[in-house]
N, C-alpha and C positions, 0 to 999 in steps of 0.2 A: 435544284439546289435545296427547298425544303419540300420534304414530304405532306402530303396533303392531298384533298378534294379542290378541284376546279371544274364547273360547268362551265365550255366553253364551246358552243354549237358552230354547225358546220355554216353558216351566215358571218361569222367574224373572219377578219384578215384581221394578221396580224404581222407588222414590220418587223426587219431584223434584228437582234440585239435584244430583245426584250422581257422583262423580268417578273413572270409575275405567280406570287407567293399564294400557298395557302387560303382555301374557303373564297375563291372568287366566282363571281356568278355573272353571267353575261346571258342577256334574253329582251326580251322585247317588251314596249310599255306596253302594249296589251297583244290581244290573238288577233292574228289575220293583219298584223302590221305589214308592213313591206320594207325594206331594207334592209342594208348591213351595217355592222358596227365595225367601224376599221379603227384600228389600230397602228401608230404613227412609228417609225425608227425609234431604240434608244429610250423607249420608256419602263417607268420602276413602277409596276400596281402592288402595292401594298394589300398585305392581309384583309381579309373580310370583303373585299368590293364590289359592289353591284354597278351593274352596267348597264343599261336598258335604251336600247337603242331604237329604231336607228339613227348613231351617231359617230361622229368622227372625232378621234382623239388625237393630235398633231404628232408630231416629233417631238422627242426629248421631253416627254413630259411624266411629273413626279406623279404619284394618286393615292394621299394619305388613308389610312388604315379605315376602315370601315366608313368609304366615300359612297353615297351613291350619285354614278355620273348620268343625268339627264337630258345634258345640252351639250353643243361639239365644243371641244378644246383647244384652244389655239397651240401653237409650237410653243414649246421653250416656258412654261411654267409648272408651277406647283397648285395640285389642287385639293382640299378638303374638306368636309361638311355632308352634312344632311340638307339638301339638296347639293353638289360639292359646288364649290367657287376656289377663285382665283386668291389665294393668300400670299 
């Protein structure tokens, strides 16, 4: 939908339906971590967002513009901030 850069490594899944824009960056809190970062049905990542896993992002969830997400996200909300939360 928009053109752009996204690093998005072979450790994410991600749900169906899923939207996510320009300059997003998904990687790990540090090296030699273990896990994956999944990705819920039905969610909007908004521009700029970093992601550092491993963590789990529910269904239907929003991830306002230059969010960085470090904890898992439940279903069915909006999230944004430096460190992001629940608004």
């Amino acid at each position: 939908m928009h053109p752009g850069y996204r690093m998005i490594p072979s450790f994410c899944v991600i749900g169906e339906n899923c939207t996510i824009l320009p300059m997003v960056l998904c990687g790990k809190k540090r090296p030699g971590i273990e896990g994956k970062i999944i990705i819920g049905k039905n969610c909007y990542i908004s521009t700029g967002v970093t992601i550092l896993g491993p963590v789990n992002i529910g269904d239907n969830v929003t991830i306002g513009a230059g969010a960085v997400i470090t904890k898992d996200i439940p279903d069915n909300v909006t999230v944004a901030g430096v460190p992001a939360h629940i608004i």
